[in-house]
Legacy VTK file of the C-alpha trace (Angstrom):
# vtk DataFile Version 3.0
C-alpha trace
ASCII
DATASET POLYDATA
POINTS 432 float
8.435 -1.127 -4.634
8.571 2.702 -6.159
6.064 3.846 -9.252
5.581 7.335 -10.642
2.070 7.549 -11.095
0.311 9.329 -14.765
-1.541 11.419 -13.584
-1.934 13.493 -10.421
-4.369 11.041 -8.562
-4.157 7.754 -8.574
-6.844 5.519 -9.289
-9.172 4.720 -6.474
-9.041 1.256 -4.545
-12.980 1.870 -4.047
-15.874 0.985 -6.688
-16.374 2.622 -9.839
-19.720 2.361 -11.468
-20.016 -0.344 -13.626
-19.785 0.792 -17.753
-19.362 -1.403 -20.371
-16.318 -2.360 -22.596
-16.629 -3.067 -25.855
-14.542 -5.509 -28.393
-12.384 -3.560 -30.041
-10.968 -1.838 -26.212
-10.535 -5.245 -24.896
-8.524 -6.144 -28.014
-6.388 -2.943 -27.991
-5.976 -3.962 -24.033
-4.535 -6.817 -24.303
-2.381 -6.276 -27.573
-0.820 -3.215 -25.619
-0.183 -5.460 -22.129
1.129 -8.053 -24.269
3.307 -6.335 -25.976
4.700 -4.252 -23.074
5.330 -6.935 -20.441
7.171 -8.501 -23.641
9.003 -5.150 -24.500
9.605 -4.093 -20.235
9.076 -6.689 -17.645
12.112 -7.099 -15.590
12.407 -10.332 -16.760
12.684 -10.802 -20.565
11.511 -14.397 -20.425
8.178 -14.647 -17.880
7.604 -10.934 -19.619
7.190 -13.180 -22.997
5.968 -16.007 -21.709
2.884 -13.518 -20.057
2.226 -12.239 -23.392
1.946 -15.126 -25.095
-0.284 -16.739 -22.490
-2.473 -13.694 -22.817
-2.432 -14.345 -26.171
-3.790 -17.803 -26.158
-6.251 -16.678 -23.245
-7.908 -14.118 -25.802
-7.653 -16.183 -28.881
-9.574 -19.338 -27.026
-12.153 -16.563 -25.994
-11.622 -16.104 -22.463
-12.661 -12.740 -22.472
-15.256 -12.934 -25.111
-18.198 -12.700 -22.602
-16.863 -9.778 -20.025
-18.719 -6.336 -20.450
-18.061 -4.815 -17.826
-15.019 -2.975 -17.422
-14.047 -3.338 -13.628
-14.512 -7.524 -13.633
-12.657 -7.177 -17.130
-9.701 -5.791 -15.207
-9.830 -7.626 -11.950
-9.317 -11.364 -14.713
-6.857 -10.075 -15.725
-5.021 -9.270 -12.294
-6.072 -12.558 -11.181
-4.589 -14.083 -14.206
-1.372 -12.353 -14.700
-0.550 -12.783 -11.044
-1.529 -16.254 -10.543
1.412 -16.526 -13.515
4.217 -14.726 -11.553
4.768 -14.110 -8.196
4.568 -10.220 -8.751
1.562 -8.817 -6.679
2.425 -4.902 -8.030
1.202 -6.581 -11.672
-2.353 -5.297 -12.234
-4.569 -3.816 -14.649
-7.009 -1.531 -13.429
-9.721 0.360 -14.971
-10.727 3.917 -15.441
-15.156 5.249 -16.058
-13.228 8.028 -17.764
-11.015 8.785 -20.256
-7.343 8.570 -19.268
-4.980 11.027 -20.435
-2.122 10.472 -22.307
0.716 9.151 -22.089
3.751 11.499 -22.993
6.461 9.688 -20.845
9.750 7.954 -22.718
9.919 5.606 -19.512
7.897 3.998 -17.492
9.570 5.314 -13.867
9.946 8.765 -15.451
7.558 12.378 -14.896
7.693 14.494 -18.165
9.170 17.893 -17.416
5.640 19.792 -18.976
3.274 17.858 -15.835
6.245 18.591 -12.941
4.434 22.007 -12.163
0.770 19.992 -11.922
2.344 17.157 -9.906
3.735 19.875 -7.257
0.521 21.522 -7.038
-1.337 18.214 -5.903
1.612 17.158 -3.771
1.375 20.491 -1.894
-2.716 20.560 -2.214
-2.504 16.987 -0.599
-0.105 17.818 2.386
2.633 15.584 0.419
0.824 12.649 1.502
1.275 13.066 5.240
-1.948 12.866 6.754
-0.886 13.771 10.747
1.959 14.705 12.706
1.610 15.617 16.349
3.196 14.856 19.753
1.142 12.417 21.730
0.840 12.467 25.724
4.375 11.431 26.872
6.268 13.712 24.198
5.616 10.680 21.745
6.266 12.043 18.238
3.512 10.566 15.247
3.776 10.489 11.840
1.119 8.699 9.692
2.226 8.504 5.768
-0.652 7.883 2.829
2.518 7.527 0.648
6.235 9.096 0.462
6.853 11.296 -2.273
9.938 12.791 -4.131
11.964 14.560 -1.715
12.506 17.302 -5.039
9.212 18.624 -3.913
8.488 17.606 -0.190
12.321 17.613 1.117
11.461 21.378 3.001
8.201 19.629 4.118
9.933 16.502 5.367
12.632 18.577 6.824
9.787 21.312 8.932
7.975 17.757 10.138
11.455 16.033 11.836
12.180 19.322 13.235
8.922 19.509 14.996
9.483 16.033 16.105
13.195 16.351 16.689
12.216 17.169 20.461
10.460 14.114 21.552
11.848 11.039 23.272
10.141 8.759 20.965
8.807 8.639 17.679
6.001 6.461 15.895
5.745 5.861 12.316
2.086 5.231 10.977
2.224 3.227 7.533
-0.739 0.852 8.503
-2.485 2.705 5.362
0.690 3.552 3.325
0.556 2.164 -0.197
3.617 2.633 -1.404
6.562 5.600 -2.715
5.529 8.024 -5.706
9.628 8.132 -5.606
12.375 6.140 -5.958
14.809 8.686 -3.517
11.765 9.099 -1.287
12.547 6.044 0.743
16.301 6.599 0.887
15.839 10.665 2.452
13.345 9.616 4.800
16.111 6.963 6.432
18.684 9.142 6.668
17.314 10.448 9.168
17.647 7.723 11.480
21.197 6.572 10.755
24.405 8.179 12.038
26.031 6.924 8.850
25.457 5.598 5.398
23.592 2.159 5.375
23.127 -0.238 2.429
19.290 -0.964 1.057
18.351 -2.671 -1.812
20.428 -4.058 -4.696
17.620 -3.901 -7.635
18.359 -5.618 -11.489
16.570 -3.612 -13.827
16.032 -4.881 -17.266
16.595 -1.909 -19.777
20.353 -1.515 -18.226
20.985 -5.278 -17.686
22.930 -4.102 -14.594
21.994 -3.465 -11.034
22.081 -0.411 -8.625
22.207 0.122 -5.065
20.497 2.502 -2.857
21.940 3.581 0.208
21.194 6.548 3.293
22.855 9.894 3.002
25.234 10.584 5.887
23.820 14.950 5.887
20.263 15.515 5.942
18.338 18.984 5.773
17.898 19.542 9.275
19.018 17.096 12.448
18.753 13.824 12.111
16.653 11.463 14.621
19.464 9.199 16.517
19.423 7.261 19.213
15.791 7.745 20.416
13.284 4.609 20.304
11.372 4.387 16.740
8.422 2.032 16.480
6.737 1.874 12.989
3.580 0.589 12.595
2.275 -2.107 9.652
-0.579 -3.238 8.190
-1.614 -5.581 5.063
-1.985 -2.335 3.382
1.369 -1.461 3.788
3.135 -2.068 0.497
5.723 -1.371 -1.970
7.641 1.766 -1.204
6.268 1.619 2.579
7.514 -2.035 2.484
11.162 -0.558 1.817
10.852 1.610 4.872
10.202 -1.191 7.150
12.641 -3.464 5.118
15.092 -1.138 6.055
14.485 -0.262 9.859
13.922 -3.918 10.298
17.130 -4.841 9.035
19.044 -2.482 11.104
17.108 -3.163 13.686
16.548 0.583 13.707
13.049 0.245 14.885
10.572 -2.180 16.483
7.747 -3.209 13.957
4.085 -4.012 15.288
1.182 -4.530 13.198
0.820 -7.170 10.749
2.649 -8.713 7.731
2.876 -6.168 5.166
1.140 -6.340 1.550
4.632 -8.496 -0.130
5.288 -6.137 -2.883
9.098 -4.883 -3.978
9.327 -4.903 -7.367
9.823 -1.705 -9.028
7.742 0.286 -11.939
5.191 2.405 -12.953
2.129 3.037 -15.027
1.368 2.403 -18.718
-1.518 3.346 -20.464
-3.180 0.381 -22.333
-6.180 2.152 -23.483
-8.609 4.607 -22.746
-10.132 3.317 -20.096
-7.492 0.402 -19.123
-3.879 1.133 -17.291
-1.621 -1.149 -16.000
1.398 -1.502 -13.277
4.065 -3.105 -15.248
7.410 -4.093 -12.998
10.557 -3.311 -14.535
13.178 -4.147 -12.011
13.485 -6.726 -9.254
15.308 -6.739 -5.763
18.453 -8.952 -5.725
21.773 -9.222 -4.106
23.959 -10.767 -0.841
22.768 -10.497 2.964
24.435 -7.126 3.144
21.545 -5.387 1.365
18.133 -5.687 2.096
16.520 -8.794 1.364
13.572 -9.434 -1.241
9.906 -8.957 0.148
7.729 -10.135 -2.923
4.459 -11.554 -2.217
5.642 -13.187 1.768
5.766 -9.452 2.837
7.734 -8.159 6.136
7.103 -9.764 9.587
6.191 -7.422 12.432
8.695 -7.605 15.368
4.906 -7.489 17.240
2.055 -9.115 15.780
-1.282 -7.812 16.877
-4.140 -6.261 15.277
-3.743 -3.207 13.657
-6.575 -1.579 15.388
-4.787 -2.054 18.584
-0.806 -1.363 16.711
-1.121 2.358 17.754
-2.513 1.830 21.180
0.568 -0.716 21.759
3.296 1.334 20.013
2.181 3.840 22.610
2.117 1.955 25.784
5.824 0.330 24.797
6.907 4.342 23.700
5.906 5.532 27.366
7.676 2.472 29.105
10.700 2.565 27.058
10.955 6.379 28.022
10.038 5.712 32.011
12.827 2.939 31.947
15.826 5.673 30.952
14.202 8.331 33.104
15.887 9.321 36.576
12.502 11.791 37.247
10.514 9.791 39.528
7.262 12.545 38.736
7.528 11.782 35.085
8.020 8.398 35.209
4.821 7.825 37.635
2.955 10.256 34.888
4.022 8.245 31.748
3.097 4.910 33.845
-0.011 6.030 34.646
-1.071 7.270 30.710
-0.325 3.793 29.662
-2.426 2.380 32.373
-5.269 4.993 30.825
-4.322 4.277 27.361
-5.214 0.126 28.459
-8.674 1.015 29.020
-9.213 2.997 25.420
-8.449 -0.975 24.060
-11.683 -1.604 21.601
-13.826 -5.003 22.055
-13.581 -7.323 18.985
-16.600 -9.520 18.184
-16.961 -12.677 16.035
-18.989 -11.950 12.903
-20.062 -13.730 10.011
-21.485 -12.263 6.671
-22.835 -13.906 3.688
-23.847 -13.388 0.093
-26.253 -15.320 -1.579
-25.982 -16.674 -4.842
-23.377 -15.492 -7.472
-22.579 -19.124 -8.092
-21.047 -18.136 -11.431
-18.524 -15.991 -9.762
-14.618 -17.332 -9.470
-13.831 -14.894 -6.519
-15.415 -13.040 -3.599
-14.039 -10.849 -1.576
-15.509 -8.492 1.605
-13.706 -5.498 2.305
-14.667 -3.043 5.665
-14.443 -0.735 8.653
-13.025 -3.850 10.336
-10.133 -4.845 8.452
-9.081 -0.872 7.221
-10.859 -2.398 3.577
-8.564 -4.963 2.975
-10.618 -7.092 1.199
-10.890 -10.659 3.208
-11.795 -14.028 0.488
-14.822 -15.428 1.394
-15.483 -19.522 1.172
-18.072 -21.166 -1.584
-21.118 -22.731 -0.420
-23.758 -24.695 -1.401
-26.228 -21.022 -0.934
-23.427 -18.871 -2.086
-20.437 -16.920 -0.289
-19.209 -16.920 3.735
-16.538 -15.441 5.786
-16.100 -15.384 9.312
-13.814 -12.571 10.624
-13.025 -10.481 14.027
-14.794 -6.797 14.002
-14.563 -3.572 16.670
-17.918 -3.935 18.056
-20.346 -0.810 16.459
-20.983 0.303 13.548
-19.353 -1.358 10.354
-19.378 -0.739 6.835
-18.193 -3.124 4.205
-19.136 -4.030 0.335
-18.739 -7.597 -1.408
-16.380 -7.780 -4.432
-17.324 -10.047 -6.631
-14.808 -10.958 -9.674
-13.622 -7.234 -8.895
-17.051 -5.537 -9.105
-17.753 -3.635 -5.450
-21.532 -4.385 -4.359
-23.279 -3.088 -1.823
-25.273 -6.623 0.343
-28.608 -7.332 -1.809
-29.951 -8.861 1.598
-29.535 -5.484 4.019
-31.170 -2.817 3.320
-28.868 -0.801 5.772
-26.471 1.671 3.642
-24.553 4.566 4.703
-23.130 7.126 1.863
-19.125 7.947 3.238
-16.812 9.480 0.311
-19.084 9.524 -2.353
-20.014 5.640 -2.303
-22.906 3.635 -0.802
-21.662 1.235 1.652
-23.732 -1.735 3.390
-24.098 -1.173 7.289
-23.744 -3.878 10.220
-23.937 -2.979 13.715
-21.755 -5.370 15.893
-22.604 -5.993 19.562
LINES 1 433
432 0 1 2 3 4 5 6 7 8 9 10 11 12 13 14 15 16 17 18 19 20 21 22 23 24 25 26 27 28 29 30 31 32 33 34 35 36 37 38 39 40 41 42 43 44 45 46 47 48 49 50 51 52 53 54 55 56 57 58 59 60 61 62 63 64 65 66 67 68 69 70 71 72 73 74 75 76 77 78 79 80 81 82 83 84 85 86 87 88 89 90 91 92 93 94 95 96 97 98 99 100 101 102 103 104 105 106 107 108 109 110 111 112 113 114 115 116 117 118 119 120 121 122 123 124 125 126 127 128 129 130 131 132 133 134 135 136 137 138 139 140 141 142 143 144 145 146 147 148 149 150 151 152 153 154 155 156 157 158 159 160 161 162 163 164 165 166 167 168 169 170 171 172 173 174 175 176 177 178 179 180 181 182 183 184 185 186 187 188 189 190 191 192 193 194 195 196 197 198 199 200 201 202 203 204 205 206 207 208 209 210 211 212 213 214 215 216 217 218 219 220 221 222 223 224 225 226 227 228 229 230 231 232 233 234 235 236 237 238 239 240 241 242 243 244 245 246 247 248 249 250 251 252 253 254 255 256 257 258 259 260 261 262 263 264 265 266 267 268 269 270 271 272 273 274 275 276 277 278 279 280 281 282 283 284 285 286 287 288 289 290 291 292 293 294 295 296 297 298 299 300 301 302 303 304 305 306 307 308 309 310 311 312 313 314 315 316 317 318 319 320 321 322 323 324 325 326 327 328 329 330 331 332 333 334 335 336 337 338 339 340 341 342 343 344 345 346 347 348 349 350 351 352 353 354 355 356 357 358 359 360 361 362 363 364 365 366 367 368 369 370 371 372 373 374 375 376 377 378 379 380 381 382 383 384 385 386 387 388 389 390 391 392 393 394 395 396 397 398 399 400 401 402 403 404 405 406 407 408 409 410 411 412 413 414 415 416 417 418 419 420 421 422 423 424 425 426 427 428 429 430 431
């Protein structure tokens, strides 16, 4: 649900270049996940029951034949999850060098890197990548991630004053991956309850015991009350932007649209395996009665609206404008927000049918596509006789997308098409 991340960036969901791993690292790798999830998982008995299956996986040579780093890194995902139901378990891999770790815990920032990890908070806009009023004195936040409120609380604060004027708010997390914090979540609610409300109930494993999060009855600032809140979802929404929506949702605080959200809750952070290998390791799990918020793991949270999320902001807007014409007595304004959703309608992209295919890769135990057209969230494609299909819905235009195949990004062999965004090389269909 929450992890404190290493170091200042996180690792990238997009390709690395491929480098090789050698013996000795993939040894080292799995001697220090091993021992870890045996040492840390929130549960003492599937965290040794992991490490000894990883055991017998490397001692009957299932990773003899992997050189490449990335694929070395995606088997292991694949394994340890298809073990557990715990989709924040992963190992992921670094092309460079890692820097220490000088942490005593795993959900812990060491008091020499506080000064670095403010700098990038504040260089990054603490994670808040817009906030405007849209046409109908909508307020708009959209969130890359919630961070600790010991940095961005002023910043937080400044952005629901701004807002504090509007008749309704939306909340953007279709691309939110999660909280660098566990208080993030808990600030950012208060501001939408009158009073204290109860969250989650999590076990962790290092105190045997549980603790309970709940919202703070004084926030810096006003706090946003009785005003319409719509919050907007994704597959990519996950962990700490899961608890969010858990909580709005339970409260019925706020009307979710979008789609089910990633399924991730459980708790933890970052351990460094080796220098190139680093994995999320969960150390405390959601529990209690039907007073707290309920468990997410891997089923996610149901949107109040399903639709698709390139039309979630379009609708959130439309039912915003409504919602405010219905409690209006101004006959001008309400005619004026009518009409912008009657506009807005129009702006509604086209969706097309495509299919895409990759050739060969027989070998391969999983292939994924990942694109323009679903945000890149990466879509499993079906084994054929010639190699790898999917059929999926796409905006008509331009699209860009990449195979993953056993975790390695590729651009398509069979289009020569490419487009360079961000730094990578990205295949290129046009949709009509």
């Amino acid at each position: 649900m929450k992890s404190i991340i290493i170091t200042a960036l996180a690792l990238c969901c997009f390709p690395v270049f491929p480098q090789s791993v050698g013996r000795d690292e993939k040894s080292e790798t799995i001697r220090k996940l091993g021992t870890t999830l045996s040492e840390k998982y929130y549960s003492e008995s599937e965290g040794k029951r992991l490490h000894a299956f990883l055991a017998k996986q490397s001692k009957n040579g299932a990773y003899d034949k992997i050189g490449d780093g990335q694929a070395f890194a995606s088997i292991l995902t694949r394994q340890l999850q298809s073990q557990v139901a715990d989709r924040h378990l992963r190992v992921e891999y670094s092309q460079t060098v890692l820097p220490a770790d000088n942490r005593t815990e795993i959900m812990s920032l060491p008091e020499q890197e506080k000064q670095g990890y403010a700098n990038m908070l504040r260089h990054t806009n603490y994670a808040i990548r817009k906030v405007e009023v849209l046409t109908g004195n909508v307020g708009y936040i959209d969130f890359e991630a919630f961070v600790d409120p010991e940095f961005a609380s002023t910043t937080y604060a400044g952005m629901m004053a701004y807002l504090s004027h509007t008749e309704a708010l939306i909340i953007d997390l279709r691309h939110c991956g999660g909280s660098r914090s566990p208080e993030a979540v808990p600030f950012l609610l208060s501001y939408f309850f009158s009073k204290p409300v109860k969250l989650e109930e999590i076990f962790w494993r290092k105190k045997n015991g549980t603790t309970v999060s709940w919202t703070s009855a004084a926030v810096p600032g006003r706090k946003y009350l009785d005003k319409p809140v719509f919050v907007l979802t994704s597959r990519n929404t996950f962990s700490g932007a899961e608890a969010f929506v858990a909580g709005m949702k339970k409260y019925k605080r706020a009307t979710i649209i979008g789609q089910t959200t990633g399924g991730g809750s459980h708790p933890g952070g970052i351990v460094r395996l080796s220098d190139h290998f680093q994995a999320y390791i969960s150390v405390g799990k959601i529990v209690g009665d039907e007073n707290a918020v309920s468990d997410w793991e891997t089923h996610g949270i149901a949107p109040d609206i399903a639709i698709k999320t390139k039309l979630a902001l379009i609708e959130a807007r439309q039912l915003a404008m409504r919602t405010i014409a219905s409690k209006s007595d101004e006959e001008i304004w309400k005619n004026a927000l009518l009409q912008w959703c009657g506009e807005l309608e129009k702006t509604k992209p086209t969706f097309k049918k495509v299919t895409l295919e990759l050739a060969n890769h027989h070998d391969a135990k999983e292939v994924r596509v990942a694109g323009t057209f679903n945000d890149w969230t990466s879509e499993a494609m079906q084994k054929t006789a010639k190699g790898w299909v999917v059929d999926l819905e796409s905006e008509t235009g331009r699209q860009r997308y990449k195979f993953i195949v056993d975790g390695k990004w590729i651009v398509d062999p069979d289009n020569r098409e490419t487009e360079i965004s961000h730094g990578n090389v990205d295949s290129v269909v046009e949709v009509n």
